[in-house]
C-alpha positions in Angstrom: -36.3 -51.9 3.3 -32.5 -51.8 2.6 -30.4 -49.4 5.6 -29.9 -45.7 3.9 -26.5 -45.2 2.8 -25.0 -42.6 5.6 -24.8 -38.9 4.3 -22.8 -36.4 5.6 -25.1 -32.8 5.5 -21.6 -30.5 4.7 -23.7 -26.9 3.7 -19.8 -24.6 3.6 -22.2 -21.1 4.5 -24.4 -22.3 6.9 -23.3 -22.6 10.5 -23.4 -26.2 12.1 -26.3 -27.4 13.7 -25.5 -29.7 16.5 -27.4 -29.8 20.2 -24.7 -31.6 22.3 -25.7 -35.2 23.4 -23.2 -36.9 26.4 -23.0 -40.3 25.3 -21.9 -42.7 28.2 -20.2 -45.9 28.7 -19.5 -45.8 25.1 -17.2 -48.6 23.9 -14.5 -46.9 20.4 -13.5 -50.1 18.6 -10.2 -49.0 16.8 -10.0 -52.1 14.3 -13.0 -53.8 13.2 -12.5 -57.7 12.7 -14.6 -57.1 9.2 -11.9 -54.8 7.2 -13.4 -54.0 3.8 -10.0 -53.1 2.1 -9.2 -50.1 0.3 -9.0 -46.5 1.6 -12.1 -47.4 4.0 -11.6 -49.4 7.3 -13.9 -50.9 9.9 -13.9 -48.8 13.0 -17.2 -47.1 15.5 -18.4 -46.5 18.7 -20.6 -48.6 20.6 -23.6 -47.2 23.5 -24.0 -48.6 26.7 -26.5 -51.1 25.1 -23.7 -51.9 22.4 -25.8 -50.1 19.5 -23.6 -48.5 17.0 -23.5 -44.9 16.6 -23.5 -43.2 13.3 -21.9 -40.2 14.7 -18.6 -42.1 15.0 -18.4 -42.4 11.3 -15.2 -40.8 10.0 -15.4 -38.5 6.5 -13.5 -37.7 3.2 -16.1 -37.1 1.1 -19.9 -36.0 2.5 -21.3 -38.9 0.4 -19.9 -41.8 2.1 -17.6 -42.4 5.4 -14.7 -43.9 5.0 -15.4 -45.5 7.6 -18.0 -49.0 8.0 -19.3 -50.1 10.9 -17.4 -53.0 12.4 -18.5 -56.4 14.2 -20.0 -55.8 17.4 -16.8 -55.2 20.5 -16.9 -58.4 22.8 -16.1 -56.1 26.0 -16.0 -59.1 28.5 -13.3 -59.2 31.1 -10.7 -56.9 31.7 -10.7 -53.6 29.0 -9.7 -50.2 29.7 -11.8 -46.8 30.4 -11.4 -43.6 29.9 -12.6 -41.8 33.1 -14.4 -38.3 32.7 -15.3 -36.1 29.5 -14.0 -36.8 26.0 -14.3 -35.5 22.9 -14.7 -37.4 19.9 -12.1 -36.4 17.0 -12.7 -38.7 14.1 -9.4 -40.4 12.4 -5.8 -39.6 13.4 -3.6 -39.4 10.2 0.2 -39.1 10.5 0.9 -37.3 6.8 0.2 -33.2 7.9 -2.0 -32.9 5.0 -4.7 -35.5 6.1 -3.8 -34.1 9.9 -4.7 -30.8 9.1 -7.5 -31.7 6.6 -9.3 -34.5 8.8 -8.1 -35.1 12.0 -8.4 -31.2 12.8 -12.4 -31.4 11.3 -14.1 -31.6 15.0 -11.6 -29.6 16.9 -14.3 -26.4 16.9 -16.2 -28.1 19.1 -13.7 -27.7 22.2 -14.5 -23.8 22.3 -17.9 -25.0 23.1 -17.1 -26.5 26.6 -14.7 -25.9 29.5 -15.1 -29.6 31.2 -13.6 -31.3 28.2 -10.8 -34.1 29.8 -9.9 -34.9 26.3 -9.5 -35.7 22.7 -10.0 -39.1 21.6 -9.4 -40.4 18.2 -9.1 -43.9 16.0 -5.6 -44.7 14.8 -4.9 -44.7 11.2 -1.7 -47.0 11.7 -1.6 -50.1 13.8 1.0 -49.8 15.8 2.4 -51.2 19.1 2.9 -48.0 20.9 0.5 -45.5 20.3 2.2 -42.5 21.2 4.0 -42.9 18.5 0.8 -42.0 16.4 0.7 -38.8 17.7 3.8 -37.2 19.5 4.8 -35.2 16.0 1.4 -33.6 16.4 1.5 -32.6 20.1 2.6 -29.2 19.1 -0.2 -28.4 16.7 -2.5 -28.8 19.7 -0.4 -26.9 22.2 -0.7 -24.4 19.9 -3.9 -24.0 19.6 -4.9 -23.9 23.3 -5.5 -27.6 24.2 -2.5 -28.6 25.7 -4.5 -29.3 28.5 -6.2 -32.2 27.5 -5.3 -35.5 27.4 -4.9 -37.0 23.9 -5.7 -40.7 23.2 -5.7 -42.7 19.8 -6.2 -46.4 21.4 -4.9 -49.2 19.6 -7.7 -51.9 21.4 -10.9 -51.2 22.4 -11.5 -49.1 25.3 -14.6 -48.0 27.6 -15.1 -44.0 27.6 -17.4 -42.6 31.1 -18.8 -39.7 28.5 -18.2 -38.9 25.1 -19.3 -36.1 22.7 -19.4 -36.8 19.1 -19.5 -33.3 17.1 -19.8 -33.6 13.3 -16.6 -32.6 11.0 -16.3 -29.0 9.7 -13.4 -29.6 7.4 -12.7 -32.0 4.5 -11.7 -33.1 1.4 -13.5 -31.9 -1.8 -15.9 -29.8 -1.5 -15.5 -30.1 1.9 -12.4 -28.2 1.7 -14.4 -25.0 2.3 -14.6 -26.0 5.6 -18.2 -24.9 7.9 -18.1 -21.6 9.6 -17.7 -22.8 12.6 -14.4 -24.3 11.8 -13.0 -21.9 9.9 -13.8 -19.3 12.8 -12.4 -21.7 15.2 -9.0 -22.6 13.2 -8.3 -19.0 12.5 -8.8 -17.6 15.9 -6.8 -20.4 17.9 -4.3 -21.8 15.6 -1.2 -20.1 17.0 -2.7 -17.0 18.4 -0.1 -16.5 20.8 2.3 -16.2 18.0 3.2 -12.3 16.2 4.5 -12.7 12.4 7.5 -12.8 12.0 9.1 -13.2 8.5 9.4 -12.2 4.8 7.0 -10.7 3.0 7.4 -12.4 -0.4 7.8 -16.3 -0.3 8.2 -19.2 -2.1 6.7 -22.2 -0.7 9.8 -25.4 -2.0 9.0 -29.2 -2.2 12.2 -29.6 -3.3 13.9 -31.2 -0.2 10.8 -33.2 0.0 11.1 -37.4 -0.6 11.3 -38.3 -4.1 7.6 -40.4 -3.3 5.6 -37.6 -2.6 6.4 -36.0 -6.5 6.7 -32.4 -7.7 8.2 -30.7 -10.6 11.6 -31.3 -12.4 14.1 -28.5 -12.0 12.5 -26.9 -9.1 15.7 -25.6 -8.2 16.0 -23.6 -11.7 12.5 -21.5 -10.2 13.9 -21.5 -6.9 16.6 -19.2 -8.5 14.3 -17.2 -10.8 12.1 -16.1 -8.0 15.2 -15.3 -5.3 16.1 -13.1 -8.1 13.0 -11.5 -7.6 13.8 -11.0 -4.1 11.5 -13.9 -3.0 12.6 -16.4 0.2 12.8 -19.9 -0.2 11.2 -22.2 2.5 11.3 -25.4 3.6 8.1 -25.6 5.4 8.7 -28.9 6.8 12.1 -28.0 7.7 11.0 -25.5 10.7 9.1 -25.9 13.6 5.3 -25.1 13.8 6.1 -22.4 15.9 8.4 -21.0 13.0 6.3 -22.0 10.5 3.2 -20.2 12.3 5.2 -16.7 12.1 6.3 -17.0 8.4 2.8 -17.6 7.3 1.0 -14.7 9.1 3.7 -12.2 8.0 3.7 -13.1 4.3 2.3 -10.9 1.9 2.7 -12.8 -1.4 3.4 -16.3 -1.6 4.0 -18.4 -4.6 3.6 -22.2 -4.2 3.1 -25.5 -6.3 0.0 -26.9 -5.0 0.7 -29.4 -1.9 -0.1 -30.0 1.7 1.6 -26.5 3.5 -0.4 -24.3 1.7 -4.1 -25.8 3.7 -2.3 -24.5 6.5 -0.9 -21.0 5.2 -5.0 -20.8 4.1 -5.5 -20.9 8.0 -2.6 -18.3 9.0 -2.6 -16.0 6.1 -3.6 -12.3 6.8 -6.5 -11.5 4.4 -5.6 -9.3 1.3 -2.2 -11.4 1.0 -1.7 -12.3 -2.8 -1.5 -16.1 -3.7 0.0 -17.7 -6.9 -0.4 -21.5 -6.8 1.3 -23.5 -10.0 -1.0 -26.8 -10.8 2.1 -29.8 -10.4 0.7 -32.6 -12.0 -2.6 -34.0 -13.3 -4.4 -34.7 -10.0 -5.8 -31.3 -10.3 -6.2 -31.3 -6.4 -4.8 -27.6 -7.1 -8.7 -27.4 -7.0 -8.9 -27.9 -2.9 -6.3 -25.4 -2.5 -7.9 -22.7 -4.5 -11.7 -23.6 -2.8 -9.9 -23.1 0.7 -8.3 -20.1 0.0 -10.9 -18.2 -0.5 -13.2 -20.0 1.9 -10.8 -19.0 5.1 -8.9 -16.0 4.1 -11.2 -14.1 1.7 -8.4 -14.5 -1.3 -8.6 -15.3 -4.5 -5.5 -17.0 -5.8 -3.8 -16.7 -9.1 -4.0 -20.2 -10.7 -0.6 -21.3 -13.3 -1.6 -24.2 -15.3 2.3 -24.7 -17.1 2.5 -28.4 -17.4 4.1 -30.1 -20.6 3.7 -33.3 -19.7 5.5 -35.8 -16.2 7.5 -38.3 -15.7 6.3 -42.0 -13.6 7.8 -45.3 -13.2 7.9 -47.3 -16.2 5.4 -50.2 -16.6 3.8 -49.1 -13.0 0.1 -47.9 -12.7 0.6 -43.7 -12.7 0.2 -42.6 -9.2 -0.9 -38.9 -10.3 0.5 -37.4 -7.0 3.5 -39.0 -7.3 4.8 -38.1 -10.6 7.5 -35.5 -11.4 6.3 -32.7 -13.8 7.9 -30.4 -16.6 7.3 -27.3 -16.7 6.6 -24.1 -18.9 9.0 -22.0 -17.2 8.0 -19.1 -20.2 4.5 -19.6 -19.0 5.2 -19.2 -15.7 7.4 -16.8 -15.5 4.6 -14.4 -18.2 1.8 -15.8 -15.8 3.7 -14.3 -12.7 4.8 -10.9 -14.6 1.2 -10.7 -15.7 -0.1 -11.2 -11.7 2.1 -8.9 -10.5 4.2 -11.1 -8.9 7.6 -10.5 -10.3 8.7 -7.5 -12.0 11.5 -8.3 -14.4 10.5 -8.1 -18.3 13.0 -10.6 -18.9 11.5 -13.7 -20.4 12.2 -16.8 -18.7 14.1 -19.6 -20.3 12.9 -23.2 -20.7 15.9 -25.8 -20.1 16.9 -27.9 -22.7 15.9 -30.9 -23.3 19.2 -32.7 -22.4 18.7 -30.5 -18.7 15.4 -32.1 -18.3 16.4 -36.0 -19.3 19.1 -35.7 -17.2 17.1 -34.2 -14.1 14.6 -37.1 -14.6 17.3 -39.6 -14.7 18.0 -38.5 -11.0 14.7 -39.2 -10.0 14.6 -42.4 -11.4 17.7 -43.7 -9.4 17.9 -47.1 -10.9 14.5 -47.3 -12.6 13.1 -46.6 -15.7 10.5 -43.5 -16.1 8.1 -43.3 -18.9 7.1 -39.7 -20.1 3.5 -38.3 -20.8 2.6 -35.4 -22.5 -0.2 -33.2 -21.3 
């Protein structure tokens, strides 16, 4: 009989069922000699009789790893090993959003010892040094009370003395809801040293983000409409963690297009704090945002669907999360007055349609953009 495609059991109400199991001598291959292309890579962990181990499978989605199984390590002659406990943490992405979404997902299971040594990961980038894979993020886990554990994402194969291999409690899709466990975890570690500190009305900006990662045209016409309102603009990616840690837990109403900050303002939000997230282009991944919301903080955001139509390179295949958006700014603005999140009766103004040519024909630098209507 054929191998059973792996499933990942992901059940977002029930609380994790996992009996700890020390694996030893257990060889992490970072890079499989069998890639299968795509999104999915070759990459496991090996047991002391070099039998792959399922539990080293990385997740996404709960019906298939994005992850295969690679060709059997040849661990002859000299190799390195990791001496004492580790902990297992799945992929290590550099982009925040897949950080915080994936390579956060096992971190709950460090509350559950106090002889941990520390965190070891697979690289999503092959690079020379791999330090360089992971000293942006050092923060994130000094902040969360782990700064004293080692942190390793190995570039060639190494030998670990013990490992742990807890399954994920956070993800993509529906896994976006997160297990208990996580959530509990996440919400009671991530920056609990840290008072708020900060305004109570916010708008979350992509504006000063690269061009590549896409948003909405004229973002800088809402910026003004809702600092009118009394509203603050932020530059999440602009501050610290630290910084960005006391914003979050002192806001009190936050407006945002959907995108990466807000997974982890869902972590650092107080409950009862009011949410208004503007769907920025035809993804519809404003869908995660929404499930996570009120899977960690109990809230229920308000959801703007104002899109016209968006703008992508010209003859290119549309990369939906990378296209730049027009927007309804009379919707918006009657969508917001309607939520109770601005108070002016003053109808908002669309711009022209010379404004928005002319803000798309900044975008484009020196290519040609091609306009679809939604």
């Amino acid at each position: 009989m054929p191998t059973p495609e792996p499933h990942l059991d992901f059940a977002p109400d029930r609380p994790i069922d996992w009996t700890p199991m020390v694996h030893r001598d257990v060889v992490l291959v970072p890079w499989g000699e069998n890639p299968p292309g795509g999104a999915r890579r070759a990459a496991g962990l090996f047991d002391a009789e070099n039998r792959f181990l399922p539990e080293g499978h990385c997740w996404r989605y709960p019906f298939e790893p994005i992850t295969v199984e690679p060709v059997p390590p040849v661990t002859e002659g000299r190799i390195e090993r990791l001496s004492g406990r580790w902990l297992f943490g799945g992929l290590f992405y550099g982009h925040f959003g897949h950080f915080l979404v994936e390579t956060t997902a096992r971190l709950w299971a460090t509350g559950l010892f106090d002889d941990l040594d520390g965190l070891v990961f697979y690289p999503k980038r092959l690079l020379t040094h791999e330090r360089r894979m992971f000293r942006e993020t050092m923060p994130f886990f000094e902040l969360c009370g782990l700064a004293t554990l080692d942190l390793r994402v190995p570039q060639k194969p190494v030998v670990i003395d013990e490992l742990l291999t807890p399954p994920p409690g956070f993800g993509m899709g529906e896994m976006m809801a997160g297990r208990p466990d996580y959530r509990d975890w996440m919400r009671a570690n991530m920056g609990r040293a840290i008072a708020p500190n900060g305004p109570e009305a916010i708008y979350v900006s992509r504006a000063r983000l690269p061009s590549k990662r896409g948003s909405i045209l004229l973002e800088d016409r809402l910026e003004a409409l809702l600092a009118a309102e009394g509203y603050t603009i932020i530059h999440p990616q602009e501050d610290p963690l630290e910084r960005q840690i006391e914003i979050w837990k002192a806001a009190r109403r936050v407006i945002a297009l959907d995108g990466s900050a807000l997974h982890f303002g869902a972590m650092l939000l107080p409950e009862g704090a009011e949410v208004a997230i503007l769907n920025r282009g035809p993804s519809q991944n404003i869908e995660d945002y929404i499930l996570q919301f009120r899977a960690f903080a109990g809230i229920d955001p308000l959801r703007i669907d104002a899109l016209t139509g968006y703008f992508h390179p010209a003859g290119q295949r549309v990369v939906k999360r990378e296209v730049f958006a027009t927007l309804d700014f009379a919707a918006v603005g009657a969508a917001l007055r309607a939520g109770g999140f601005i108070r002016s009766d003053t109808p908002w103004q669309n711009p022209t349609r010379d404004e928005i040519l002319a803000a798309a024909a900044h975008e484009a630098r020196d290519g040609t953009l091609d306009w679809t209507e939604i």
